[in-house]
N, C-alpha and C positions, 0 to 999 in steps of 0.2 A: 366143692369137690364132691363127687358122687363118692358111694362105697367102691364099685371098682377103678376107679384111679387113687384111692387110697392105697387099696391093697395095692395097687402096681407099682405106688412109691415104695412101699414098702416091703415090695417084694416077693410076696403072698400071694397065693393062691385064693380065690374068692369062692366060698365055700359051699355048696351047690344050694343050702337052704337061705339065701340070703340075695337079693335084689341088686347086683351092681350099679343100677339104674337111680337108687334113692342117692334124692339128692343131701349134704351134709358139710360138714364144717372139720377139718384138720383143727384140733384143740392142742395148741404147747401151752403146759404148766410151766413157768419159770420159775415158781413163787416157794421149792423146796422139793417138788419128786427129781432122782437122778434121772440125767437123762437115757432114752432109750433106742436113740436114734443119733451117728456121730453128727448128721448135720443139722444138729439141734442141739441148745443150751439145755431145754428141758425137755420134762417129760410131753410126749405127743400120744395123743390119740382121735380116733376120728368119731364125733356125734353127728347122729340124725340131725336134718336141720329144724323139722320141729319142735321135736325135744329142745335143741340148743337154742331155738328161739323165745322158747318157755322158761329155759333156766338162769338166761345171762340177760343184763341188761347194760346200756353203752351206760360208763362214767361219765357223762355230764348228763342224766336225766336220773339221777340217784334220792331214795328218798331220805330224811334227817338221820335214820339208823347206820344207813352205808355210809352214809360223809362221818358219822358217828366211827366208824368201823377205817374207814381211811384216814382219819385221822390217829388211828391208834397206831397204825403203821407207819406215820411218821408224815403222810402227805396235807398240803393244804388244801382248804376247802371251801368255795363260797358260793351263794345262790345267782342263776342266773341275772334276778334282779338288781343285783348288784354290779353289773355292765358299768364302765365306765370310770366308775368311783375307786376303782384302784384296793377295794375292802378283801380280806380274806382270814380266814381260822388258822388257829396251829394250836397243837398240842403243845405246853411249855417244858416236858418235861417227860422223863420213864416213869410207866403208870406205877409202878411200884414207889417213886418218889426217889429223891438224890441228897445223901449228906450234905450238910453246906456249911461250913465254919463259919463260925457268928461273925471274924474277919471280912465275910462276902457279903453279909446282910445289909442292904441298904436302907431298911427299917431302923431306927435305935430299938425300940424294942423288943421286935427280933432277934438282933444282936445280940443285947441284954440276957435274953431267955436261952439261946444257944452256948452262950457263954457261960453259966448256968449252969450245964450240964457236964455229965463226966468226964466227955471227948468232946468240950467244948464245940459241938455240929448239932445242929435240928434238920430232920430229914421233912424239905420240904415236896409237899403234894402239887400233883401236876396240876393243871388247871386249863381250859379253852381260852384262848387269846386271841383277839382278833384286831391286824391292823385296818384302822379308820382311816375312811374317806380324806382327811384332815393330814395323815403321814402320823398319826400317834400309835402305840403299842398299847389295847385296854388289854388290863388283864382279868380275868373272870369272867368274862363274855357270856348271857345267859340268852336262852331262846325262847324267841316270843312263841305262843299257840300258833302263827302264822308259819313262822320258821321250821315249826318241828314238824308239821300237817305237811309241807311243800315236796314235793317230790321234780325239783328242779333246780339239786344241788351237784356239784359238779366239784372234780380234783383240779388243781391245776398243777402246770409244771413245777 
C-alpha cells in the first residue's frame, strides 16, 4: 500500500512534505492498542516498507529467543527440523507459577511437602515441555547449542 492510498483509506489529506508514491505496509496492532479505525479490531498505522521490512520478521523463520518470547504468550513452538514427527513446545504453566494442593500432586513427595505446608498448596514453576515424536508429554525439555543458535523456529496453530 503506498502512503497516498493510506491516507485515502483514511481519509487524509497527504501532506505536501511527504511522497505519496513510497511504497509501505498498513500495520493493525491487535495485541492491546484500542482501536483507531471502526473497520479494524486494532490499532492501525501505515510503515515505510523498508523500515517494515527491517523490523518484522515472518513467525516461522524466528530465532530460539522469539519461540522463547511465544511461548511466553501461551503459543506452541517447534523447529522446522522437526517436520513430520508430530514434536512441539509449550509452556506448562503462568510464569509466575500456580498453587497446587498437594491433593493434585502426582508426585508422593510432592504431595508430602505441599501438605506440609500452612495452606496445604506448593506453588509450582512453570517449565518447557515438549511433546515427543513417540506421543509422550517430557517435561523440562532443555536446548541443545544447536537448538538455541537456530533461527528456524516457528509457532504453530
Amino acid at each position: 500500500m503506498t502512503r497516498q492510498a493510506y491516507n485515502d483509506y483514511r481519509g487524509w489529506q497527504l501532506p505536501d512534505n511527504e511522497d505519496g508514491a513510497d511504497d509501505g505496509y498498513l500495520v493493525e496492532y491487535v495485541d492491546g492498542g484500542k482501536a483507531n479505525d471502526p473497520r479494524h479490531a486494532g490499532y492501525i498505522s501505515w510503515s515505510p516498507k523498508d523500515v517494515f521490512e527491517r523490523s518484522y520478521r515472518a513467525s516461522h523463520d524466528m530465532t530460539f529467543g522469539q519461540a522463547l518470547e511465544a511461548l511466553k504468550v501461551g503459543q506452541r513452538v517447534a523447529r522446522k527440523g522437526w517436520n513430520g514427527k508430530g514434536m512441539w513446545l509449550s509452556l506448562s504453566g503462568p510464569l509466575g507459577g500456580r498453587k497446587i494442593g498437594n491433593e493434585s500432586f502426582w508426585s508422593e513427595n510432592n504431595a508430602r511437602y505441599a501438605a506440609e505446608q500452612p495452606d496445604c498448596a506448593a506453588t509450582v514453576l512453570p517449565c518447557i515441555t515438549m511433546k515427543t515424536a513417540t506421543g509422550e508429554i517430557l517435561m523440562g525439555w532443555l536446548a541443545s547449542q544447536t537448538d538455541m543458535l537456530a533461527e528456524d523456529w516457528e509457532t504453530l496453530p
